[in-house]
ZATI-624546 format. One record per residue (C-alpha): residue number from 1; x, y, z. Coordinates in Angstrom, 1 decimal. Example, Ala and Ser with C-alpha at 12.3 -4.5 7.8 and 13.67 -1.06 7.14 Angstrom:
resi:1; east:12.3; north:-4.5; up:7.8 .
resi:2; east:13.7; north:-1.1; up:7.1 .
END
This chain:
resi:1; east:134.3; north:105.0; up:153.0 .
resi:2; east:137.0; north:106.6; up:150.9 .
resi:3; east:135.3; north:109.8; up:148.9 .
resi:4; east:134.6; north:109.6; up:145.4 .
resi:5; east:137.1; north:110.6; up:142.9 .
resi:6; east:134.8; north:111.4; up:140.1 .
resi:7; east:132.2; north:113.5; up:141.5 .
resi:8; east:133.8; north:116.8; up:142.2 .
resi:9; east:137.1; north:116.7; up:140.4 .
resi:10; east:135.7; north:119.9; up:138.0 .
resi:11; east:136.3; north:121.5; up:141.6 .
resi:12; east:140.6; north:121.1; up:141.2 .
resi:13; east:142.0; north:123.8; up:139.9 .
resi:14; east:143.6; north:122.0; up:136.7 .
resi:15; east:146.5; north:122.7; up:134.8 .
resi:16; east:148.2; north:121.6; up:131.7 .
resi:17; east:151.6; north:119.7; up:131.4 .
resi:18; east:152.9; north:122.8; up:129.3 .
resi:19; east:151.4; north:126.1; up:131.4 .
resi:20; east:153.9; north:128.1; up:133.2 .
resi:21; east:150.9; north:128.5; up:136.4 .
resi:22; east:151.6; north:126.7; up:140.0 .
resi:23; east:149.6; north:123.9; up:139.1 .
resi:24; east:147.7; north:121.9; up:142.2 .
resi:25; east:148.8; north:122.8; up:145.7 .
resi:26; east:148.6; north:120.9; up:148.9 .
resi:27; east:145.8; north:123.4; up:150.1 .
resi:28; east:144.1; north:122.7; up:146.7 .
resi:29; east:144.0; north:119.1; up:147.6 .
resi:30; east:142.6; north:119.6; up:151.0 .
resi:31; east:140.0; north:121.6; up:150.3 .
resi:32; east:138.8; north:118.9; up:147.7 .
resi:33; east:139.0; north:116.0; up:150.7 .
resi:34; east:136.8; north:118.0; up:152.2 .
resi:35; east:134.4; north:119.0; up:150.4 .
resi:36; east:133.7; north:115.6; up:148.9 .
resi:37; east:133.3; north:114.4; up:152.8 .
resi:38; east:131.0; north:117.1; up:153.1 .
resi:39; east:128.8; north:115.9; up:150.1 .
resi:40; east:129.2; north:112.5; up:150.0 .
resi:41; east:125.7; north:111.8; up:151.6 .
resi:42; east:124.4; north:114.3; up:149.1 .
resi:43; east:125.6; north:111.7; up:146.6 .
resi:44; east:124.3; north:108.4; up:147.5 .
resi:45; east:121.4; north:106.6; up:146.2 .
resi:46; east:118.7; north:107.0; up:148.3 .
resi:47; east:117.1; north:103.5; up:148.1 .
resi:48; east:113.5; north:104.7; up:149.1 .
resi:49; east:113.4; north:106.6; up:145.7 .
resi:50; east:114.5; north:103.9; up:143.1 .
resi:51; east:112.1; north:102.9; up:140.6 .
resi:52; east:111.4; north:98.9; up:140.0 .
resi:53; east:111.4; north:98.2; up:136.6 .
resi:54; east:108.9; north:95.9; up:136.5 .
resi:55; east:106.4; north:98.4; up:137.5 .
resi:56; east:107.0; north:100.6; up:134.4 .
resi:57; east:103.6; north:100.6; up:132.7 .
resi:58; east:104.8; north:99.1; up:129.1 .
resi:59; east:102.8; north:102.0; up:127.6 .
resi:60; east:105.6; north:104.6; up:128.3 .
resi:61; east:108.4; north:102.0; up:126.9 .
resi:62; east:106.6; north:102.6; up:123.9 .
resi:63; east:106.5; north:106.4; up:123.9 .
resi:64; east:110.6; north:106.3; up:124.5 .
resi:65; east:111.6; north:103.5; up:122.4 .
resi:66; east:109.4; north:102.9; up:120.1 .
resi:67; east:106.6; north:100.3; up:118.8 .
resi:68; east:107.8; north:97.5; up:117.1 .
resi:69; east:107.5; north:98.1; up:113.5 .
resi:70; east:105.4; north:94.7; up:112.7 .
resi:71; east:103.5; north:95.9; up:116.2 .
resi:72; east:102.5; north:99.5; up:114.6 .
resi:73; east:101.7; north:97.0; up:110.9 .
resi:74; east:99.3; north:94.9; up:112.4 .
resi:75; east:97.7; north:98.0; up:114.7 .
resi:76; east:97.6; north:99.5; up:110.6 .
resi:77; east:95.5; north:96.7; up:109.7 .
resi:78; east:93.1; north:96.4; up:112.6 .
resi:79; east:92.2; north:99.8; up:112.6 .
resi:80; east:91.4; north:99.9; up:108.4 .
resi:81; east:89.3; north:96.9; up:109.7 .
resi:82; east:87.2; north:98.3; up:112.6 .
resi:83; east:84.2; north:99.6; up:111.6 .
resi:84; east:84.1; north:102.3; up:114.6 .
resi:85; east:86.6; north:103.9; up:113.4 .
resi:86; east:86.5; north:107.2; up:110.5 .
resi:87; east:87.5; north:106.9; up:107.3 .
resi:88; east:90.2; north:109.6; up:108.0 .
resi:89; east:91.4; north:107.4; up:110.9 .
resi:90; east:91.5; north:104.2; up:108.6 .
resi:91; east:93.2; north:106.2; up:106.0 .
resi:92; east:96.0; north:108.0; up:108.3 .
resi:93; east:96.8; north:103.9; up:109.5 .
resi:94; east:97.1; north:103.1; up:105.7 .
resi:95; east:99.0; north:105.9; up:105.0 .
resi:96; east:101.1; north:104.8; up:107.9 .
resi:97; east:101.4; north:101.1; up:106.5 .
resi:98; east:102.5; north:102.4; up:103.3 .
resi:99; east:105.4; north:104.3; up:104.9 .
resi:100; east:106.3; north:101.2; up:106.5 .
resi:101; east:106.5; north:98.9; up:103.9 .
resi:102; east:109.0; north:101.0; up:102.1 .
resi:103; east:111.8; north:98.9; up:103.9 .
resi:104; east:111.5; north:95.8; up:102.5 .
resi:105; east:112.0; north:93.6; up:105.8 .
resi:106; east:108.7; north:95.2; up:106.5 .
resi:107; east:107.3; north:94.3; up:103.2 .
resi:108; east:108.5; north:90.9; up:103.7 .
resi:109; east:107.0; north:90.6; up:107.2 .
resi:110; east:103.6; north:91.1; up:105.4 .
resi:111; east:103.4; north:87.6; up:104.7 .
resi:112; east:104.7; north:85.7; up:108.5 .
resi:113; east:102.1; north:88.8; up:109.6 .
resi:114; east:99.5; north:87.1; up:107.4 .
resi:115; east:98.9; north:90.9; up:106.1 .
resi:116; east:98.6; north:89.6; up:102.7 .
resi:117; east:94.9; north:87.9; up:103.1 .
resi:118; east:93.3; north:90.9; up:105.4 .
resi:119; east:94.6; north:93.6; up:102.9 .
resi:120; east:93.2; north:91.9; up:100.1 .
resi:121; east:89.9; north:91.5; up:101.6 .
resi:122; east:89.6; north:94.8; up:102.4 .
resi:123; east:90.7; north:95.9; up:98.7 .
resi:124; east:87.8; north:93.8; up:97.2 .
resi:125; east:85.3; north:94.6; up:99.7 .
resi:126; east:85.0; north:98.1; up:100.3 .
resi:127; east:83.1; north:100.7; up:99.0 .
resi:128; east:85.7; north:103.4; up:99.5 .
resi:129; east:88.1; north:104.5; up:96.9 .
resi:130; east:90.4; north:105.9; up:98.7 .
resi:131; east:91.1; north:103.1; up:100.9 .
resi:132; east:91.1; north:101.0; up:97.8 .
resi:133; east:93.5; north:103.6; up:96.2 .
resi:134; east:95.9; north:103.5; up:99.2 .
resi:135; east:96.1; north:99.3; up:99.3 .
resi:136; east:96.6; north:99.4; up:95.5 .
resi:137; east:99.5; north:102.0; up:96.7 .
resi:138; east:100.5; north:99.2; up:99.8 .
resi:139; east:100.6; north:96.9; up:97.3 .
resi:140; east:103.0; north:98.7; up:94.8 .
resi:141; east:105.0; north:99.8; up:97.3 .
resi:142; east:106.0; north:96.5; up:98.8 .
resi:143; east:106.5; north:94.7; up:95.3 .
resi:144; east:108.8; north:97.4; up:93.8 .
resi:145; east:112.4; north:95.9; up:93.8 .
resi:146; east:111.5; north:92.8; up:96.3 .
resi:147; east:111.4; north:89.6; up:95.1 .
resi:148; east:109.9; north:87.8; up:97.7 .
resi:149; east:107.4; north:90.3; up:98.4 .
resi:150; east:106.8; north:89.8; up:94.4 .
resi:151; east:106.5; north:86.0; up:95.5 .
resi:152; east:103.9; north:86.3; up:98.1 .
resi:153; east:102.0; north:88.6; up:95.6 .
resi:154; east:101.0; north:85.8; up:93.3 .
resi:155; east:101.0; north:83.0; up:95.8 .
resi:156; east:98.5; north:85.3; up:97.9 .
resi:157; east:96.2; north:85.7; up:94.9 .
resi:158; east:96.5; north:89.2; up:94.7 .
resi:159; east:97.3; north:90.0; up:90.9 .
resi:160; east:94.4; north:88.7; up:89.4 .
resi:161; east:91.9; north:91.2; up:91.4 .
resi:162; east:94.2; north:94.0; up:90.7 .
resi:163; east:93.6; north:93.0; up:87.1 .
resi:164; east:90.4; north:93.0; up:87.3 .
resi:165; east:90.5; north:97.1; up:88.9 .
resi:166; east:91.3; north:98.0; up:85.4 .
resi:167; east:88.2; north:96.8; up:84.0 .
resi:168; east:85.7; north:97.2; up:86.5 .
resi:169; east:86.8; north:100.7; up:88.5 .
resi:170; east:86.6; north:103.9; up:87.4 .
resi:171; east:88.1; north:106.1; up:89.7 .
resi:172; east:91.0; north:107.9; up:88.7 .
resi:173; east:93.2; north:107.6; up:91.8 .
resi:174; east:92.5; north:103.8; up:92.5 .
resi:175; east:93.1; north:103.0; up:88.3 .
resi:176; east:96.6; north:105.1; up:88.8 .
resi:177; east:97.7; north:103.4; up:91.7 .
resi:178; east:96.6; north:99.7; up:90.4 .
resi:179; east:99.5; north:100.9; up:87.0 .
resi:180; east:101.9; north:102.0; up:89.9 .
resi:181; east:101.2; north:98.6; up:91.7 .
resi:182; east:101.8; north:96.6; up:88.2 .
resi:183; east:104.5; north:98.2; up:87.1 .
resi:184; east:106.2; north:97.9; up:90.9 .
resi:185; east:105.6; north:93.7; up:90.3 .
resi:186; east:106.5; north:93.7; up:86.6 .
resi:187; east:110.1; north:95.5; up:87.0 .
resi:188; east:113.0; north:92.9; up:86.8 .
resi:189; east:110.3; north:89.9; up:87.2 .
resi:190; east:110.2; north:87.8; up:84.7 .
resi:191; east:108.5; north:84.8; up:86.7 .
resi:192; east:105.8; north:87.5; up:87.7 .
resi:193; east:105.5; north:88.6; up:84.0 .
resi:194; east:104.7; north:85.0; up:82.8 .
resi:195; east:101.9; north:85.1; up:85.8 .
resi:196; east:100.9; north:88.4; up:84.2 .
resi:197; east:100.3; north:86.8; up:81.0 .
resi:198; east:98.6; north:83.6; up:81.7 .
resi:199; east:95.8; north:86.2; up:83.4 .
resi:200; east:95.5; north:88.2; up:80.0 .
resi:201; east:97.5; north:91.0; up:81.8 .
resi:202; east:98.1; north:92.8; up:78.8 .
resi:203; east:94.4; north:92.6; up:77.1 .
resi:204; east:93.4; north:93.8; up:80.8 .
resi:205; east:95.7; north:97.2; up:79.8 .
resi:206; east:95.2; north:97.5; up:76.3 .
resi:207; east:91.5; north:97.5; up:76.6 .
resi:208; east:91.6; north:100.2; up:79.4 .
resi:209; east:93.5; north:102.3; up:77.0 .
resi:210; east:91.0; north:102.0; up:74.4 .
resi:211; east:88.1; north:102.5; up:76.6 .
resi:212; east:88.3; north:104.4; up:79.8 .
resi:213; east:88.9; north:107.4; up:77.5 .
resi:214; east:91.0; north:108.8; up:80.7 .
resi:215; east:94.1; north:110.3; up:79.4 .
resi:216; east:95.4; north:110.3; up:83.0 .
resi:217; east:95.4; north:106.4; up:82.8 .
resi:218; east:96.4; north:106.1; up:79.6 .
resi:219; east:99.7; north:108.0; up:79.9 .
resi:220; east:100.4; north:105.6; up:82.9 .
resi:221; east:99.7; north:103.0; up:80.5 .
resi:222; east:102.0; north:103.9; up:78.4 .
resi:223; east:104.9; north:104.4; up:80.5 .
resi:224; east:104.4; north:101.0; up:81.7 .
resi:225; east:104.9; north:99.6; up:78.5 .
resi:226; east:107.8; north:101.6; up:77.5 .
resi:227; east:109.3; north:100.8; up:80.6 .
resi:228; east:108.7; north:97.3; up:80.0 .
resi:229; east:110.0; north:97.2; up:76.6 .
resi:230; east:113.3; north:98.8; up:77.8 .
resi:231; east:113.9; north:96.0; up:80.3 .
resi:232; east:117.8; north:94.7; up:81.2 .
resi:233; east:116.0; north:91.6; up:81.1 .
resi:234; east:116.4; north:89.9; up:77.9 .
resi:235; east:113.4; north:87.6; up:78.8 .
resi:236; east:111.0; north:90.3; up:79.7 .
resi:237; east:111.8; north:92.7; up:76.6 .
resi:238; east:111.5; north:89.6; up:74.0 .
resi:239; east:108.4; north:88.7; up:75.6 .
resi:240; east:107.0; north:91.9; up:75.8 .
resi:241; east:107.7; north:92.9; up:72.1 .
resi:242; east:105.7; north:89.4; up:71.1 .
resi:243; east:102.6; north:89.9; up:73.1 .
resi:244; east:102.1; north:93.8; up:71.8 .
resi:245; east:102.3; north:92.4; up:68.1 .
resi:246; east:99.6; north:90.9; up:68.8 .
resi:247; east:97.5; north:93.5; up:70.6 .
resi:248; east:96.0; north:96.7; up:68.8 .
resi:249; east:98.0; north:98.8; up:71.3 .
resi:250; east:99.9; north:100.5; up:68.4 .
resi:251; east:96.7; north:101.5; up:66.2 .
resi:252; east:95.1; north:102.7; up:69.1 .
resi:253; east:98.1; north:105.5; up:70.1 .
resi:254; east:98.2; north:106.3; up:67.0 .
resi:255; east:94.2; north:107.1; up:66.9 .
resi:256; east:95.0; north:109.5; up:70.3 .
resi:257; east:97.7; north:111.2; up:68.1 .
resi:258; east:95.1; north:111.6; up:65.1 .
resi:259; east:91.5; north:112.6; up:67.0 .
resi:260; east:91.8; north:113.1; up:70.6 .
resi:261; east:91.4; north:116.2; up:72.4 .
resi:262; east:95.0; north:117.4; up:73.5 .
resi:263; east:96.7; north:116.5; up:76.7 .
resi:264; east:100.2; north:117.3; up:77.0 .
resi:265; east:101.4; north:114.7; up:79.3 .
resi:266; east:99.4; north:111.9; up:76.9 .
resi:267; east:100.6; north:113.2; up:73.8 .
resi:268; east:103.9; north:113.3; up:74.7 .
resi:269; east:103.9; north:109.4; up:76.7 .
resi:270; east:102.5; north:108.6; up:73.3 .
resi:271; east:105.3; north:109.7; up:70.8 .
resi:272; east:107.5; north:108.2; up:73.1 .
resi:273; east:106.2; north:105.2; up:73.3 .
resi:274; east:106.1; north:105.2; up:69.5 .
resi:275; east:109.4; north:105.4; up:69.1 .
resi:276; east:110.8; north:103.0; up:71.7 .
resi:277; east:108.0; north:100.7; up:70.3 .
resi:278; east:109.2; north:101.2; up:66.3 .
resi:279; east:112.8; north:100.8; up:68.0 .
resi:280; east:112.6; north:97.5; up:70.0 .
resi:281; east:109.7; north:96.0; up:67.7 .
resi:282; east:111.3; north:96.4; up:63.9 .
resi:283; east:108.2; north:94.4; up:62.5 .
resi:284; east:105.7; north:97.0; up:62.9 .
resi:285; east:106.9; north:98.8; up:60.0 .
resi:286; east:104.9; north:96.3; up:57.9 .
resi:287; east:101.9; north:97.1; up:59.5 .
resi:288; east:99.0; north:99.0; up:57.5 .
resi:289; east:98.9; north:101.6; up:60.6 .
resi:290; east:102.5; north:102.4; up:60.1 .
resi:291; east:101.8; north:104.8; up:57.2 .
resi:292; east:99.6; north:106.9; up:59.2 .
resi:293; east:103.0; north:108.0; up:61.6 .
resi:294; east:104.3; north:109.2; up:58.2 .
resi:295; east:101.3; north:111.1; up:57.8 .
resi:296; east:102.2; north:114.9; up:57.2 .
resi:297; east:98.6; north:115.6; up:58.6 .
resi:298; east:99.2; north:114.2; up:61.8 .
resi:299; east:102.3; north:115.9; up:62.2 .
resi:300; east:101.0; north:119.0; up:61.7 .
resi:301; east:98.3; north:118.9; up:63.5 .
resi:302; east:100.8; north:118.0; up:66.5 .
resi:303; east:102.6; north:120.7; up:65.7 .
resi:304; east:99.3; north:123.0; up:65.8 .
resi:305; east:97.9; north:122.0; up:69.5 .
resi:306; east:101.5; north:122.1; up:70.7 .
resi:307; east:102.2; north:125.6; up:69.9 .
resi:308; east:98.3; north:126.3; up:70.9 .
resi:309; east:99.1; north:124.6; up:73.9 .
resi:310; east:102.5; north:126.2; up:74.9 .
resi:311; east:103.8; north:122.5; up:74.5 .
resi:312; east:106.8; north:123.1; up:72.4 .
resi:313; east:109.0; north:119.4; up:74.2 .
resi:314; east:106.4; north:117.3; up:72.2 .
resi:315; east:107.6; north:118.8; up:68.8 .
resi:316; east:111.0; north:118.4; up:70.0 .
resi:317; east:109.7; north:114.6; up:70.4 .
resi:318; east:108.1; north:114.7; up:67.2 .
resi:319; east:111.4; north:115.5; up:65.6 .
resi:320; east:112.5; north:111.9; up:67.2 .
resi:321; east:110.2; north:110.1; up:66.0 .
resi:322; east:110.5; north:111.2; up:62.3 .
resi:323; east:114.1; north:110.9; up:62.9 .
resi:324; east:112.8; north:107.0; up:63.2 .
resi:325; east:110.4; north:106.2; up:60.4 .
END
């Protein structure tokens, strides 16, 4: 058997085309011959030692390569559903989940998974908020940018229980990620939005404004409204503009402005939702509330609890806004 080439050629001394050395000699050359004689047994397979593949427990495969993303979804799932399990463990799988469903061929997977039904029943059946905070978050997550995933959202029955969060929770993390889940499904989708509508979406918003008194929730509110009204989507901003008119939204951010206890993030969602709102929605202006924006009391008292408040950006929003009416 001729020796191998390739296993000990670092051995020969080597030298470039261009160096002025002696380059390989004959005695260079024979004692490379032999020593590859001399190890060639060294270098051989030895047969008793090789592995057989199909005796590799699958278990380490998955160490090394990797589970299967829809694998480690479904494992997600079962786990939230075992009732063994702690609520930490169920809440590190749905925090995994929610990482996954960030690429959108796993958000669309939810559905051949039939992921859709089990995460819904969880969200409307269990007594914990945080898990119920983290599907609302699942839920956002896969919706945002994905049209089918917005899709199998409605045909899975899943807006009209998140709806009904706003209403009937009170917890501050679950409300916040049930806004961050509508406003995911709302963006760019006008077929959602007419969904959205037909279930008295924007009552369901409006009256959490007014009463859940949580200026948390009510600044998310607001920024999905805004966001709404400034759409690409000529359908979506035209219908948005028509359903507000008809909603007490604007009398009621005008009432935070006026009486309620300062919060800097509110306040300022609020003036700047009053003036994309005066902006997009000219016909306001006829409106018995409109007055009160004008209202040199209001402004000045604005200008009091920002400067109390080491809030100076919301009188620089202020000046916006009269730079409107």
């Amino acid at each position: 058997m001729p020796p191998k080439i390739s296993s000990n050629l670092s051995s020969i001394p080597y030298q470039r085309k261009n160096s002025k050395g002696p380059g390989i000699t004959t005695s260079d050359l024979l004692q490379w011959s032999i020593l590859n004689q001399t190890t060639e047994k060294e270098d051989a397979p030895k047969s008793e030692n090789r592995i057989d593949p199909e005796k590799i427990d699958p278990k380490w495969l998955d160490v090394i390569l990797g589970k299967d993303d829809s694998v480690r979804m479904r494992e997600c799932c079962e786990i939230v559903q075992d009732e063994s399990k702690s609520l930490d463990e169920k809440l590190n799988a749905l925090d995994e989940l929610e990482m996954l469903v960030e690429q959108i061929d796993n958000a669309n997977n939810l559905r051949p998974l039939k992921l859709w039904p089990v995460l819904l029943d969880i969200f409307t059946s269990t007594p914990e908020p945080e898990i119920k905070m983290y599907i609302a978050w699942i839920f956002g997550t896969s919706v945002q940018n994905n049209e089918t995933a917005q899709k199998d959202f409605i045909n899975n029955g899943v807006l009209q229980p998140v709806l009904n969060c706003l209403t009937t929770d009170d917890n501050t993390s679950v409300l916040k990620k049930v806004v961050y889940c509508l406003s995911g499904f709302l963006k760019h989708n006008a077929f959602g939005l007419k969904t959205f509508e037909t279930l008295n979406g924007y009552e369901k918003l409006i009256n959490t404004f007014e009463n859940k008194k949580n200026p948390v929730i009510q600044s998310r509110i607001l920024w999905l409204l805004r966001s709404l009204l400034l759409e690409e989507v000529k359908e979506i901003k035209e219908s948005v503009c028509e359903y507000l008119l008809k909603t007490s939204i604007f009398e009621n951010v005008i009432d935070v402005l006026s009486t309620s206890d300062f919060n800097a993030e509110l306040f300022e969602k609020s003036i700047q939702f009053l003036k994309t709102y005066i902006t997009m929605v000219p016909k306001i202006k006829s409106s018995e509330s409109y007055d009160k924006i004008k209202s040199q009391e209001m402004q000045l008292r604005i200008i009091e609890l920002s400067n109390k408040n080491d809030s100076s950006f919301i009188i620089d929003e202020l000046k916006e806004l009269k730079q409107i009416i």
